[in-house]
N, C-alpha and C positions, 0 to 999 in steps of 0.2 A: 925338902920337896923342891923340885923342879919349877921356873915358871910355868911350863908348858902344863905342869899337872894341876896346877893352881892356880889357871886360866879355866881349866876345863873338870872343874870340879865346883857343883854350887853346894854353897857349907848351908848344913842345917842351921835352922835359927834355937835358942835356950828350949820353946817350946815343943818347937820339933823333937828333939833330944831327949826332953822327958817322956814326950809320946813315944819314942820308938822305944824307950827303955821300960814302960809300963807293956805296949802293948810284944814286945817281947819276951818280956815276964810269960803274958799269957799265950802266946804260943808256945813258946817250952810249956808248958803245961800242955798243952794238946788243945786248947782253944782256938780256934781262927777259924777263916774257910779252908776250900779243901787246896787253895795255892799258897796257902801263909806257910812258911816256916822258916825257924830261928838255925842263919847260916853261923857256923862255927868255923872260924881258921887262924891260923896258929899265925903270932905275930912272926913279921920278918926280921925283924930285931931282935924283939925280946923273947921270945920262942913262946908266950903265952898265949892262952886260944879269948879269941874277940869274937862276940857274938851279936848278928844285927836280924832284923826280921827281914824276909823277901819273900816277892812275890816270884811263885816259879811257873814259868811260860811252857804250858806245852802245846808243840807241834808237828802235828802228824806222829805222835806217839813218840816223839822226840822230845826234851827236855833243855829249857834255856835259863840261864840268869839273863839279865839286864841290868845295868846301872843307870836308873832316871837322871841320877847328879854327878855323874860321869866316873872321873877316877877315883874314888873314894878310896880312903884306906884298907878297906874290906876286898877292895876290885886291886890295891897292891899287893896286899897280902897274900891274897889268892894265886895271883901270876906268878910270884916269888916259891912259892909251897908247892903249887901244881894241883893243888889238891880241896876239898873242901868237905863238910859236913852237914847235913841237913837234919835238920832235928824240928819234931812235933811231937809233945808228950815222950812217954818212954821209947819211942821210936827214932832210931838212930840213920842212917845210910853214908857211909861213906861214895865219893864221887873227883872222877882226874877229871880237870877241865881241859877241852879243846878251844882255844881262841877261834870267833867267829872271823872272819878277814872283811876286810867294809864293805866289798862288795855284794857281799852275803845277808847285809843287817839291814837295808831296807826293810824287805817282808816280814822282819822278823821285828824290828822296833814297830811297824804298820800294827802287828797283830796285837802288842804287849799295849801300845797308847788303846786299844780299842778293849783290851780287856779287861785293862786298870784302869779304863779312864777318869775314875771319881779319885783315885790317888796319886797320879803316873803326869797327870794331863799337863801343870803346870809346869816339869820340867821340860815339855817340850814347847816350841815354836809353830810346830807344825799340828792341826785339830785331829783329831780321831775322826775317825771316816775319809782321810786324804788318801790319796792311790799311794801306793808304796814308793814309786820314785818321790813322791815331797821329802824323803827322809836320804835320800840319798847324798846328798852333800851336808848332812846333820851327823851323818853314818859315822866317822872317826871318834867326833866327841863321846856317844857311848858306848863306853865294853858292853862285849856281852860272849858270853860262853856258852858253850855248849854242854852238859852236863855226862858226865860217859859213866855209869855203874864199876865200881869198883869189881864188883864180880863177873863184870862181864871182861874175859879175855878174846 
């Protein structure tokens, strides 16, 4: 791992850890609201699929990840692959990602802190309800994707 990715990566704490591994148990189950679901993507090493819960952004009938703790292994993995998997219960979707460019991730990190905010809020600096440029020089620290349908050519 890179300094720079390990600058801009805040690491889960033990409890965090076991929280996301319970409560992504029960999203694969089909439990959560209707933005939970347990992302699948195949490691860049090891070729095996790792699986974490997210929350997924939509806007304007557009579809986003975001990473609250920025480069995470999941947010490597994913660049590496191109590709990822969304899963709720028996429900599968395959999806290519398109990288947001920073200039683009304002409005869109604005939207994500206001609609996660009881989950989302502490990795940012910036309070929910701030106008979209507060996030604008936050903007590089998090990926975020845009999420494309696999069926859709």
């Amino acid at each position: 791992m890179s300094d720079t990715a390990e600058e801009n990566f805040l690491r889960p704490t033990a409890a965090e850890r076991v929280f996301n591994r319970i409560f992504g148990l029960f999203v694969g189950m089909g439990i959560g609201l209707k933005h939970n679901y347990l992302l699948q993507v195949r490691g860049r090493k090891s070729g095996r699929i790792y699986s974490t819960p997210v929350d997924v952004l939509e806007v304007q009938g557009r579809l986003f990840l975001v990473c609250g703790r920025g480069r995470a292994q999941w947010v490597r993995n994913a660049e590496a692959s191109g590709r990822v998997t969304l899963k709720k219960g028996s429900g599968r979707r395959d999806f290519g990602l398109s990288p947001v460019p920073d200039e683009q991730k304002p409005e869109l990190l604005k939207h994500y802190v206001e609609h996660f905010k009881l989950t989302v809020q502490r990795y940012f600096p910036v309070p929910a309800g701030s106008p979209a440029d507060a996030f604008a020089s936050l903007a590089p620290r998090y990926p975020v994707f845009e999420l494309i349908p696999s069926d859709a050519k």
